[in-house]
PDB file with one MODEL, atoms N, CA, C and O in Angstrom:
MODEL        1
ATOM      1  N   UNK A   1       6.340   7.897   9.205  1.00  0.00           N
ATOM      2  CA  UNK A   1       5.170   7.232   9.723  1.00  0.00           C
ATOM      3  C   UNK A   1       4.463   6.543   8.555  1.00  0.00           C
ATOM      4  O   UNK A   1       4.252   7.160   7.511  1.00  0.00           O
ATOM      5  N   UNK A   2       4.137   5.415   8.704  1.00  0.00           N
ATOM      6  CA  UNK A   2       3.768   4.578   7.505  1.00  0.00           C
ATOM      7  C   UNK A   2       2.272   4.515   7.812  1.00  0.00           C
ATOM      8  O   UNK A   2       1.918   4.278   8.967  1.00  0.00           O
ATOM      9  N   UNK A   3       1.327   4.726   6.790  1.00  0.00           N
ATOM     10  CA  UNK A   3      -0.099   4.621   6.592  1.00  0.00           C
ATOM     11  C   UNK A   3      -0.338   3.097   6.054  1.00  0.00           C
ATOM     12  O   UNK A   3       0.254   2.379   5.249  1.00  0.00           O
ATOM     13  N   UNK A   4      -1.493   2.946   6.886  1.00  0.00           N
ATOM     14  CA  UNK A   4      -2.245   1.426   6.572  1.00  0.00           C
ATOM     15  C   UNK A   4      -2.917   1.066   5.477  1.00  0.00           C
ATOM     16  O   UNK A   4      -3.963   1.701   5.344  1.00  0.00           O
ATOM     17  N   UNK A   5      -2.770   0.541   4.921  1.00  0.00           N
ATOM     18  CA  UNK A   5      -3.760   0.483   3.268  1.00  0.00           C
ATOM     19  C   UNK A   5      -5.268   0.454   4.125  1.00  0.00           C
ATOM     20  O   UNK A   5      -5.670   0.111   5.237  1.00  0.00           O
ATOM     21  N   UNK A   6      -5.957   1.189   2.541  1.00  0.00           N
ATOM     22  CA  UNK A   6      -7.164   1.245   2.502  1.00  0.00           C
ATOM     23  C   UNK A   6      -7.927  -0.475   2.765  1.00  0.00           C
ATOM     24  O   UNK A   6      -7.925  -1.475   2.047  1.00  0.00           O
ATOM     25  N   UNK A   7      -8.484  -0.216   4.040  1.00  0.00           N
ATOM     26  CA  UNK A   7      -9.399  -1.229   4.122  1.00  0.00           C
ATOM     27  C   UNK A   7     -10.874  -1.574   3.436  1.00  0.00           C
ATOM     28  O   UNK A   7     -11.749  -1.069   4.140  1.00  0.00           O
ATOM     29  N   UNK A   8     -11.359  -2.178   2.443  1.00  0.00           N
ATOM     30  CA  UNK A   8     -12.477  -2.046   2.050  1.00  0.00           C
ATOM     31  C   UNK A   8     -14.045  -1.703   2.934  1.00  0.00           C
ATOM     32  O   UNK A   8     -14.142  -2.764   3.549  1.00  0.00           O
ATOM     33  N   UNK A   9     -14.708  -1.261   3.153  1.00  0.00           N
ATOM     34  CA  UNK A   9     -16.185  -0.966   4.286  1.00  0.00           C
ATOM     35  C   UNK A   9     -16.441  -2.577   4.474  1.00  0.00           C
ATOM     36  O   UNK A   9     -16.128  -3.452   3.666  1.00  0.00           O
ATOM     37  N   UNK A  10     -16.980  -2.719   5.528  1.00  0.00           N
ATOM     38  CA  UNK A  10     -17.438  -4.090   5.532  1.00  0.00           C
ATOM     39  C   UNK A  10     -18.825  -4.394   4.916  1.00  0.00           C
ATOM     40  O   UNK A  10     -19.833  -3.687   4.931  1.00  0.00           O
ATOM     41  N   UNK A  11     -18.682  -5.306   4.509  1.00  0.00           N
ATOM     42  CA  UNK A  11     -19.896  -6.037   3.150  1.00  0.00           C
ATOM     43  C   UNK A  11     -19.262  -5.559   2.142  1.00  0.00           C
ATOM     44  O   UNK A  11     -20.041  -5.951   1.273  1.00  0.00           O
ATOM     45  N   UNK A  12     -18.260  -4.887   1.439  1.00  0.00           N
ATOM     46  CA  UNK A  12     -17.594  -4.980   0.231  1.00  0.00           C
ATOM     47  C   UNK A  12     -16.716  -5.783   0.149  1.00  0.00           C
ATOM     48  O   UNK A  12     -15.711  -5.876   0.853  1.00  0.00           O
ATOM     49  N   UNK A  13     -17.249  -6.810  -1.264  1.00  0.00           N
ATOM     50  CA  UNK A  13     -16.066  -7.693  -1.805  1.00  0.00           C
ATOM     51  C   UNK A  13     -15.017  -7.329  -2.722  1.00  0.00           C
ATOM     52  O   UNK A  13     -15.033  -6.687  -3.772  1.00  0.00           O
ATOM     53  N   UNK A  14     -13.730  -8.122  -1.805  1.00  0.00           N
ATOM     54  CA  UNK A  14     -12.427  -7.669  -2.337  1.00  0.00           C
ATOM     55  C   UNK A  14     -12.457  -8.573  -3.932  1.00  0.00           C
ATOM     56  O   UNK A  14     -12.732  -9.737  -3.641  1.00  0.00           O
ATOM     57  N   UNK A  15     -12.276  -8.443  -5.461  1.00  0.00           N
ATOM     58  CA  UNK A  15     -12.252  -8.882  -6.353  1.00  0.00           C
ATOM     59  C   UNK A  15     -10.782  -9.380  -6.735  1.00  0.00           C
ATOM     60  O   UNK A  15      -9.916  -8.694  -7.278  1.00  0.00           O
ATOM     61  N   UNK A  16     -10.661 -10.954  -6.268  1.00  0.00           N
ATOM     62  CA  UNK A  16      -9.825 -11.373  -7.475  1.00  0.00           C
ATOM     63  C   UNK A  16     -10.057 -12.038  -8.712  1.00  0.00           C
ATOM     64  O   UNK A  16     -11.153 -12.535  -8.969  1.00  0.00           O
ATOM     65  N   UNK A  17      -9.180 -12.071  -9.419  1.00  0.00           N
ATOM     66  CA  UNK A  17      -9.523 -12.891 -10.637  1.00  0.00           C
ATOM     67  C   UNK A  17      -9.374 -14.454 -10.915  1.00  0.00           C
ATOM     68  O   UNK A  17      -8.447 -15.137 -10.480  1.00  0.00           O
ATOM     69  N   UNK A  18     -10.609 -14.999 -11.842  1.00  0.00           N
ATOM     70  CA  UNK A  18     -10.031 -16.696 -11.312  1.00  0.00           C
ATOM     71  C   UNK A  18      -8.852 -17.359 -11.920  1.00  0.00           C
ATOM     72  O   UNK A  18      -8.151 -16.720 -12.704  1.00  0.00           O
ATOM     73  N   UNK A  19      -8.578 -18.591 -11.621  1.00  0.00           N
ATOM     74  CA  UNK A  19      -7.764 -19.781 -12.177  1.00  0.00           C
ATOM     75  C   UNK A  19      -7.677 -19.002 -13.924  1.00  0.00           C
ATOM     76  O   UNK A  19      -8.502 -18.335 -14.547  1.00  0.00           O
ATOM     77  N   UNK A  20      -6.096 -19.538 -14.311  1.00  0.00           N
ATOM     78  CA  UNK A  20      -6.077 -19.064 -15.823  1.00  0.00           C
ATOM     79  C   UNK A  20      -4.857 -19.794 -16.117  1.00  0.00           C
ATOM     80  O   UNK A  20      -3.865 -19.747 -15.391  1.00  0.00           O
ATOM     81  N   UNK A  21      -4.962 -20.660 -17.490  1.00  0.00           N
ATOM     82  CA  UNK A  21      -4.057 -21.206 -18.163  1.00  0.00           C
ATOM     83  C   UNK A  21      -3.105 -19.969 -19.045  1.00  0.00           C
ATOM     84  O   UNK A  21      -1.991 -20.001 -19.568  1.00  0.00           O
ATOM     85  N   UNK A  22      -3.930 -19.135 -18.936  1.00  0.00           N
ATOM     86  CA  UNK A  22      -3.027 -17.971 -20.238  1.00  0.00           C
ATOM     87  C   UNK A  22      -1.205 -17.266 -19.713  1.00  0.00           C
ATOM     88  O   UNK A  22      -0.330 -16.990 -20.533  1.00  0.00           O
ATOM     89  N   UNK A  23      -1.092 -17.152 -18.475  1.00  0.00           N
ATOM     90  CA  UNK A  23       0.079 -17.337 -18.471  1.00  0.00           C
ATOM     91  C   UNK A  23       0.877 -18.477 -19.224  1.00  0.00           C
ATOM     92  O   UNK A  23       1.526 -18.258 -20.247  1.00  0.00           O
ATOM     93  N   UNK A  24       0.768 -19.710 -18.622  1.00  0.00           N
ATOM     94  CA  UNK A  24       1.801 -20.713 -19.376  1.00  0.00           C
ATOM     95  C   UNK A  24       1.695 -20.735 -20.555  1.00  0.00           C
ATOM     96  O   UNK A  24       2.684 -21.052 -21.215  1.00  0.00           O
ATOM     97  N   UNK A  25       0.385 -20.385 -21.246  1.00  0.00           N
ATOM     98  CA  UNK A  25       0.332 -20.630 -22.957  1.00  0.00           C
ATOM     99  C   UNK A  25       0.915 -19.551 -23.002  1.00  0.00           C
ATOM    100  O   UNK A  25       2.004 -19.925 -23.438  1.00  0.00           O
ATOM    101  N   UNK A  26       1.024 -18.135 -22.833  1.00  0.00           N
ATOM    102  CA  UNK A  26       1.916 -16.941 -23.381  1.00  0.00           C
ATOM    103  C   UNK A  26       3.811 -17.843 -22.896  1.00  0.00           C
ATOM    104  O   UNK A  26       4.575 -18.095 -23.828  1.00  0.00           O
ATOM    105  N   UNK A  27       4.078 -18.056 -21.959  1.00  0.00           N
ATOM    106  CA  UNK A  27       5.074 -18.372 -21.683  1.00  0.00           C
ATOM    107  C   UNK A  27       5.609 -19.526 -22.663  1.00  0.00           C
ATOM    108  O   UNK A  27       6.768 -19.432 -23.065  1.00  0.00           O
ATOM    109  N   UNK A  28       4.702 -20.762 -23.120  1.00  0.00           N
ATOM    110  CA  UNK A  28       4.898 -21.628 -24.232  1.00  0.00           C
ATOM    111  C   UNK A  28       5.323 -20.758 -25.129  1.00  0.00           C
ATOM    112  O   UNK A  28       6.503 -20.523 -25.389  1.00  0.00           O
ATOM    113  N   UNK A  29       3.765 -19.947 -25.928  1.00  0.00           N
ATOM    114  CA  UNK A  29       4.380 -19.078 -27.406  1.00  0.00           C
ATOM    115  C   UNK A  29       5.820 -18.341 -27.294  1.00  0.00           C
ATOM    116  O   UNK A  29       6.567 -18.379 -28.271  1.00  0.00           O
ATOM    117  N   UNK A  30       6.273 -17.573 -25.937  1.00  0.00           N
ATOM    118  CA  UNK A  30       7.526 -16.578 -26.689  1.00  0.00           C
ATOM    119  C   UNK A  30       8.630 -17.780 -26.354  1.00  0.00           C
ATOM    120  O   UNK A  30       9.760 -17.606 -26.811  1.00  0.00           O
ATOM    121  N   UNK A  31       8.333 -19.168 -25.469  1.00  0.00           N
ATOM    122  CA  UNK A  31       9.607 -19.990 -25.774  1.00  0.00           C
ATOM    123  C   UNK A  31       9.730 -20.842 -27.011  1.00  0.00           C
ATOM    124  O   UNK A  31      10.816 -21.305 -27.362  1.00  0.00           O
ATOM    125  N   UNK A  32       8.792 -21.010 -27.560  1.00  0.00           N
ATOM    126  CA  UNK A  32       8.552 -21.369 -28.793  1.00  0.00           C
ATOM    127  C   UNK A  32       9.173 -20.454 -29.943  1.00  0.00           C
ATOM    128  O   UNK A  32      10.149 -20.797 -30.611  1.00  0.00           O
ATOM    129  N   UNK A  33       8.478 -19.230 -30.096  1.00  0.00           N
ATOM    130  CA  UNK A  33       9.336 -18.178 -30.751  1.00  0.00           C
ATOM    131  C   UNK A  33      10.197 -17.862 -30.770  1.00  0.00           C
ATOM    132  O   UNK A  33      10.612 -17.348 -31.809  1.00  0.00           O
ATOM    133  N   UNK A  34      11.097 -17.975 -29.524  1.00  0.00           N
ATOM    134  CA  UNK A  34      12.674 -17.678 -29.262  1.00  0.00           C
ATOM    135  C   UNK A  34      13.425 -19.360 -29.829  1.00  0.00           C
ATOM    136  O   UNK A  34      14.171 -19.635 -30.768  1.00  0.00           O
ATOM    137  N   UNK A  35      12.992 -19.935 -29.089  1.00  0.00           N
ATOM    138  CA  UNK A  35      13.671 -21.343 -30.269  1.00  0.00           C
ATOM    139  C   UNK A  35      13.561 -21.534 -31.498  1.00  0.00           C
ATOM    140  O   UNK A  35      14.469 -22.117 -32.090  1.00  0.00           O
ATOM    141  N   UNK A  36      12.537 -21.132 -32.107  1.00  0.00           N
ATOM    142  CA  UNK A  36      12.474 -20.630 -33.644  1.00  0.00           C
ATOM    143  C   UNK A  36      13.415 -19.618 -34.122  1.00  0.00           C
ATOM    144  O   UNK A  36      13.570 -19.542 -35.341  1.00  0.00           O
ATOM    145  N   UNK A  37      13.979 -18.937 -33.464  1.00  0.00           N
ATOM    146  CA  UNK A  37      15.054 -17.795 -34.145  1.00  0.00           C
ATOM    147  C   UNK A  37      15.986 -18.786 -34.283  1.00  0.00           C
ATOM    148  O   UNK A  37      16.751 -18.418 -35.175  1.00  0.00           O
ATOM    149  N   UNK A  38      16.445 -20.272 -33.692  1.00  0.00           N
ATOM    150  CA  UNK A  38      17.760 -20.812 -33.711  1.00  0.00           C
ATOM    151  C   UNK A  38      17.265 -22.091 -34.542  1.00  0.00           C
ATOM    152  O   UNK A  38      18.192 -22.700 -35.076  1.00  0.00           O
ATOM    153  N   UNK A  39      15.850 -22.671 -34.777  1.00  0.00           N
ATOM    154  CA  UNK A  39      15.002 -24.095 -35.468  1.00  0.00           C
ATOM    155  C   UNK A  39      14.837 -23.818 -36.607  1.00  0.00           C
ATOM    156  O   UNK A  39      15.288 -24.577 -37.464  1.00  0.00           O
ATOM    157  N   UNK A  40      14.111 -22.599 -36.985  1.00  0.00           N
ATOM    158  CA  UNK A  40      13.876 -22.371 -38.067  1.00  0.00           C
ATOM    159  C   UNK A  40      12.433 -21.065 -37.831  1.00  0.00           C
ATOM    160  O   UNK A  40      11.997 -20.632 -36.765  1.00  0.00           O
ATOM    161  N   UNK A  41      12.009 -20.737 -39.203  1.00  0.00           N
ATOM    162  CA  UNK A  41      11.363 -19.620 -39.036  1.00  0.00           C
ATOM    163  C   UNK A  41       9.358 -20.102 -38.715  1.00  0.00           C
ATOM    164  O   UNK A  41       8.375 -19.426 -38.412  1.00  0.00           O
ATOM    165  N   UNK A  42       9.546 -21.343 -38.950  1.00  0.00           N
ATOM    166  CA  UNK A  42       7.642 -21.556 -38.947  1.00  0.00           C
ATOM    167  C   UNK A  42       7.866 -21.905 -37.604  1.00  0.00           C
ATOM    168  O   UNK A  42       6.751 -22.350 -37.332  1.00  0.00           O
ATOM    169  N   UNK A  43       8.645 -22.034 -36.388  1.00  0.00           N
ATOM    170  CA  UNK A  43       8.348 -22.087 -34.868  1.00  0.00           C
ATOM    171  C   UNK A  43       8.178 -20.397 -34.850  1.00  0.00           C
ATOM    172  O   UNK A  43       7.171 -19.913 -34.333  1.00  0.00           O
ATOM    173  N   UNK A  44       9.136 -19.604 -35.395  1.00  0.00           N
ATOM    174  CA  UNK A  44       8.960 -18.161 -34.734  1.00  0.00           C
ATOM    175  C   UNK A  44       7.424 -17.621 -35.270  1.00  0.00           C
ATOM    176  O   UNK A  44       6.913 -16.572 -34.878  1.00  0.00           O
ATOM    177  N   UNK A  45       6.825 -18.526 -36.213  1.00  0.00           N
ATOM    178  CA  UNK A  45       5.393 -17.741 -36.912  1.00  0.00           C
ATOM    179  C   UNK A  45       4.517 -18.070 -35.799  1.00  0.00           C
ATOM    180  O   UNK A  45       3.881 -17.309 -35.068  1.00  0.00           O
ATOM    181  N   UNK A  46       4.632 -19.919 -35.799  1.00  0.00           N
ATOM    182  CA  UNK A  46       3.932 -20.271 -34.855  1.00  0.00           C
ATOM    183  C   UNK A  46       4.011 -19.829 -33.000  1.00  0.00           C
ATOM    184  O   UNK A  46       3.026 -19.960 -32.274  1.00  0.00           O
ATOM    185  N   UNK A  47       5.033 -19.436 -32.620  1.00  0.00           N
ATOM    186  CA  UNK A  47       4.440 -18.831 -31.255  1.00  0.00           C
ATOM    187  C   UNK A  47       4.785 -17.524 -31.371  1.00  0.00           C
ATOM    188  O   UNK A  47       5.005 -17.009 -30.275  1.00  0.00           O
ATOM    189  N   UNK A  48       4.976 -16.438 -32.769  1.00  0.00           N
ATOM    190  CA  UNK A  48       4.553 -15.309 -32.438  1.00  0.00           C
ATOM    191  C   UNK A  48       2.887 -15.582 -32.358  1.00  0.00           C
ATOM    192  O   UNK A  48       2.247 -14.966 -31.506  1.00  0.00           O
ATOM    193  N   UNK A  49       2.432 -16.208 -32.966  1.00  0.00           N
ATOM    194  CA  UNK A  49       0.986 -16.265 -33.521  1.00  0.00           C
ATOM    195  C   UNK A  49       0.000 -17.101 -32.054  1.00  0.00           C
ATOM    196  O   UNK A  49      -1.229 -17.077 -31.991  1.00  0.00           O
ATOM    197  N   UNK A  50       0.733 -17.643 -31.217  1.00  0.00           N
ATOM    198  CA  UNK A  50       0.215 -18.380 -30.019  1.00  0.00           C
ATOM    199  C   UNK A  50       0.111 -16.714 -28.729  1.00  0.00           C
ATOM    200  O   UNK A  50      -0.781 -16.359 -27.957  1.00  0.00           O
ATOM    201  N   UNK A  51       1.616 -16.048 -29.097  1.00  0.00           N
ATOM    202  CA  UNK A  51       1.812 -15.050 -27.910  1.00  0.00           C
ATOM    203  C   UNK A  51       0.519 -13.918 -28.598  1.00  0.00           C
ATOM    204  O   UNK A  51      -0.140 -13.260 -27.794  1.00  0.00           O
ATOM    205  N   UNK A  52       0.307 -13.809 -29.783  1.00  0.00           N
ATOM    206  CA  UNK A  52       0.301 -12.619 -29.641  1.00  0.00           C
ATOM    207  C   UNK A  52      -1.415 -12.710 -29.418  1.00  0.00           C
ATOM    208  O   UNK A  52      -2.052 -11.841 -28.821  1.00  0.00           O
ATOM    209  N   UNK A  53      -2.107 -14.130 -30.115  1.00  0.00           N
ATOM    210  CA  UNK A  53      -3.306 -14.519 -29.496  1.00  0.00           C
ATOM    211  C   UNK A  53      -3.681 -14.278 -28.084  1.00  0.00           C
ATOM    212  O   UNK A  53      -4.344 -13.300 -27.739  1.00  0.00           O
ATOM    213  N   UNK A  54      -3.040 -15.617 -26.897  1.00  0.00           N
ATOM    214  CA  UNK A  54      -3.251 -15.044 -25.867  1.00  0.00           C
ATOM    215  C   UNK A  54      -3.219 -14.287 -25.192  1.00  0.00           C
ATOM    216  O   UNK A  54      -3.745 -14.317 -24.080  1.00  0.00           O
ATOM    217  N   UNK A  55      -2.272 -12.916 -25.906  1.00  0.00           N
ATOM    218  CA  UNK A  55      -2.051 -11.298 -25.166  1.00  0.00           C
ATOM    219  C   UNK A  55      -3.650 -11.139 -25.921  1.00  0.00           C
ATOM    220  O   UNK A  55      -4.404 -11.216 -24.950  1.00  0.00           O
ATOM    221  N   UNK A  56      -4.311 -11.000 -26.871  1.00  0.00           N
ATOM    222  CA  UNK A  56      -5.529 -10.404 -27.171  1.00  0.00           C
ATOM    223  C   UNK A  56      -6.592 -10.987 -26.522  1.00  0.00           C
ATOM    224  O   UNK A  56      -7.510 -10.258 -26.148  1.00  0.00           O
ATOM    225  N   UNK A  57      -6.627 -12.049 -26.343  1.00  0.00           N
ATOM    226  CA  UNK A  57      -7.696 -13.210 -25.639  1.00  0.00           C
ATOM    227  C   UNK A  57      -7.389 -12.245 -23.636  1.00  0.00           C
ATOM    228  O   UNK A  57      -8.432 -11.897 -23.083  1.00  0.00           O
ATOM    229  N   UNK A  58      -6.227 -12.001 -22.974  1.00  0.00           N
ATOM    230  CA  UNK A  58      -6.140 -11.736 -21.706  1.00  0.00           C
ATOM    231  C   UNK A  58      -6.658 -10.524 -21.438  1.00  0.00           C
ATOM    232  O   UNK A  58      -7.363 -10.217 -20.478  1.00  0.00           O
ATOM    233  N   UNK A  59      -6.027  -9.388 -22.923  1.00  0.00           N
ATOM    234  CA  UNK A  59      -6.751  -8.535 -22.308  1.00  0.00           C
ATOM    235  C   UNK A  59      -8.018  -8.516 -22.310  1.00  0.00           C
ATOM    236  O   UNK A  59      -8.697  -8.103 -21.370  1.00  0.00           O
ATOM    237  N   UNK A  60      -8.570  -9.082 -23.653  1.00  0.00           N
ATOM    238  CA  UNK A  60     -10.431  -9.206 -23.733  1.00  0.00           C
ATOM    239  C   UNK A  60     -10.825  -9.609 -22.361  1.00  0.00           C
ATOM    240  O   UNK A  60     -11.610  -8.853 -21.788  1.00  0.00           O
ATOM    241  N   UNK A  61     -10.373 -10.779 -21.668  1.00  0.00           N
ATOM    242  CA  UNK A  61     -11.199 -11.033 -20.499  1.00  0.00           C
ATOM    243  C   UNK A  61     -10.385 -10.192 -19.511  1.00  0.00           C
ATOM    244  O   UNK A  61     -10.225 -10.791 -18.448  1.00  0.00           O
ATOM    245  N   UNK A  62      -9.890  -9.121 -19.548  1.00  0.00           N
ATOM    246  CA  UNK A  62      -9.583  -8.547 -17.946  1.00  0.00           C
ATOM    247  C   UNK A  62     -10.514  -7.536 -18.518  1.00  0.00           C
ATOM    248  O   UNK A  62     -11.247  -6.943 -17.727  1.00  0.00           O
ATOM    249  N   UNK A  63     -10.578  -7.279 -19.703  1.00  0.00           N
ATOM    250  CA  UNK A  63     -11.589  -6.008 -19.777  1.00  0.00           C
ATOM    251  C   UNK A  63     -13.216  -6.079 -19.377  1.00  0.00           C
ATOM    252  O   UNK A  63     -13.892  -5.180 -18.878  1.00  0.00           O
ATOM    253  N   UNK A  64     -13.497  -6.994 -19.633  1.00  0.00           N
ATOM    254  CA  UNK A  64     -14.199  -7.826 -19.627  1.00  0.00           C
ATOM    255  C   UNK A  64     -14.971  -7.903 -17.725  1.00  0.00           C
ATOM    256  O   UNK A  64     -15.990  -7.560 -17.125  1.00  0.00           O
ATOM    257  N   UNK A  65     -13.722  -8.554 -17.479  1.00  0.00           N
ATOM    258  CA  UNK A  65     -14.116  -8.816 -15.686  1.00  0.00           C
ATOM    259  C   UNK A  65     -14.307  -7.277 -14.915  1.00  0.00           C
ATOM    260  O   UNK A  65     -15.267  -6.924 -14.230  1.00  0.00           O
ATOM    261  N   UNK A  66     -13.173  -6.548 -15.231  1.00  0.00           N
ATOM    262  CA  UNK A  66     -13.722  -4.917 -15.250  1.00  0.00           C
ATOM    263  C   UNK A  66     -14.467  -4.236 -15.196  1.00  0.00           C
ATOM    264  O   UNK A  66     -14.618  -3.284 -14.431  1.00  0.00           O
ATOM    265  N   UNK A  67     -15.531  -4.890 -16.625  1.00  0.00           N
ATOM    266  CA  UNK A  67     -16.956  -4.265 -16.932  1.00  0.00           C
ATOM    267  C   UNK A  67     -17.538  -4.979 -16.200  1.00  0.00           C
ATOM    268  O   UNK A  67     -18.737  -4.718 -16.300  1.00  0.00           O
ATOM    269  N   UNK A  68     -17.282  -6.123 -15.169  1.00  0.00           N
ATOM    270  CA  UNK A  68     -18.449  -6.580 -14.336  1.00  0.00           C
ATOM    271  C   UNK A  68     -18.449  -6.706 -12.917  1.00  0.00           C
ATOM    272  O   UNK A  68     -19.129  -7.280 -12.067  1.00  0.00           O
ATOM    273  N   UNK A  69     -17.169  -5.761 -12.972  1.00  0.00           N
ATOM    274  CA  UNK A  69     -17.102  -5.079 -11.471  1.00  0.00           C
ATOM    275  C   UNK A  69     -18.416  -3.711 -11.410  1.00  0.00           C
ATOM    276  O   UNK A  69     -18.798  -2.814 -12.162  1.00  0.00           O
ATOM    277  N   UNK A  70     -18.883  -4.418  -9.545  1.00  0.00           N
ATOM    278  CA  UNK A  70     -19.359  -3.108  -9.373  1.00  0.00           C
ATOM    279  C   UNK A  70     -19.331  -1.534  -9.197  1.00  0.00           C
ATOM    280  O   UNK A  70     -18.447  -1.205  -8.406  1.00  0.00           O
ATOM    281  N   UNK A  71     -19.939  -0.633  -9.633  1.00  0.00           N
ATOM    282  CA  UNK A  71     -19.099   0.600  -9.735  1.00  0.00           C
ATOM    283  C   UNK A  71     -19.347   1.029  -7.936  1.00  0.00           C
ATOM    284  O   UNK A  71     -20.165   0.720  -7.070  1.00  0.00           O
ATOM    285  N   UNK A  72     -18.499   1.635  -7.995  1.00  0.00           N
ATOM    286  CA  UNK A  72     -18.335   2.328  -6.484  1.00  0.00           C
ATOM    287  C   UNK A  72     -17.785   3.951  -6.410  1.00  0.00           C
ATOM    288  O   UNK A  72     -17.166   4.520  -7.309  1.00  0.00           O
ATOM    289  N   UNK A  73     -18.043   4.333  -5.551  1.00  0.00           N
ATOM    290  CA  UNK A  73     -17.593   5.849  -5.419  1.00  0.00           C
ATOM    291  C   UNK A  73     -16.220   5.856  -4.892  1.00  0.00           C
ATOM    292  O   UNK A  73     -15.579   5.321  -3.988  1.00  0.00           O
ATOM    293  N   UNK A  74     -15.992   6.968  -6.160  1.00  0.00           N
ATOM    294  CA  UNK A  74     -14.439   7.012  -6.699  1.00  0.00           C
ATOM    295  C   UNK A  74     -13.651   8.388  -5.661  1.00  0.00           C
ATOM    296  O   UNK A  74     -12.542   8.678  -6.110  1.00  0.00           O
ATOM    297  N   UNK A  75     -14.018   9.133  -4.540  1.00  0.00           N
ATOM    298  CA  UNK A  75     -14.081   9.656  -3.581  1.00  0.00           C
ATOM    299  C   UNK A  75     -12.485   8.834  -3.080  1.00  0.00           C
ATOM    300  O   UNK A  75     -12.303   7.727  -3.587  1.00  0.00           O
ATOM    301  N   UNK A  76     -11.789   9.173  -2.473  1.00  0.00           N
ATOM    302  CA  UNK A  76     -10.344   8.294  -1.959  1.00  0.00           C
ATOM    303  C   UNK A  76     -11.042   9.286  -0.595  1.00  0.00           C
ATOM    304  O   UNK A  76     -11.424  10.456  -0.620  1.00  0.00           O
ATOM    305  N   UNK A  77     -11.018   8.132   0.731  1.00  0.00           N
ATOM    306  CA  UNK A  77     -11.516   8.505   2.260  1.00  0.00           C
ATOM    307  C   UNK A  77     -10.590   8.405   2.985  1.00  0.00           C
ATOM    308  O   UNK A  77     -10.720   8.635   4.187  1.00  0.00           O
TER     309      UNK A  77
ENDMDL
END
């Protein structure tokens, strides 16, 4: 017997997150970096140095959007 996901109460907003370029720029840096293992070594500096930016920049803002979620009671109903 399969259970229905948790429906939120009504008047609670469901939170997504907005529009974001940081996928494709992470996806640029490690194709950049991986063609640098076969171009030469200042592509692999330059998109380790692009990937490993926008991994620190994504998590800052998910942590970020996190802290500006509202808190709610942590109770599972």
């Amino acid at each position: 017997m399969s259970r229905d996901p948790e429906i939120p109460p009504v008047g609670e907003e469901i939170h997504l997150p907005g529009g974001s370029i940081q996928p494709l720029l992470l996806t640029i840096g490690i194709t950049v970096a991986l063609l640098g293992v076969t171009l030469g070594l200042p592509l692999v500096i330059a998109g380790g140095i692009l990937t490993l930016w926008v991994i620190i920049r994504w998590v800052a803002d998910t942590r970020r959007d996190i802290a500006e979620l509202p808190l709610h009671d942590s109770e599972h109903h």
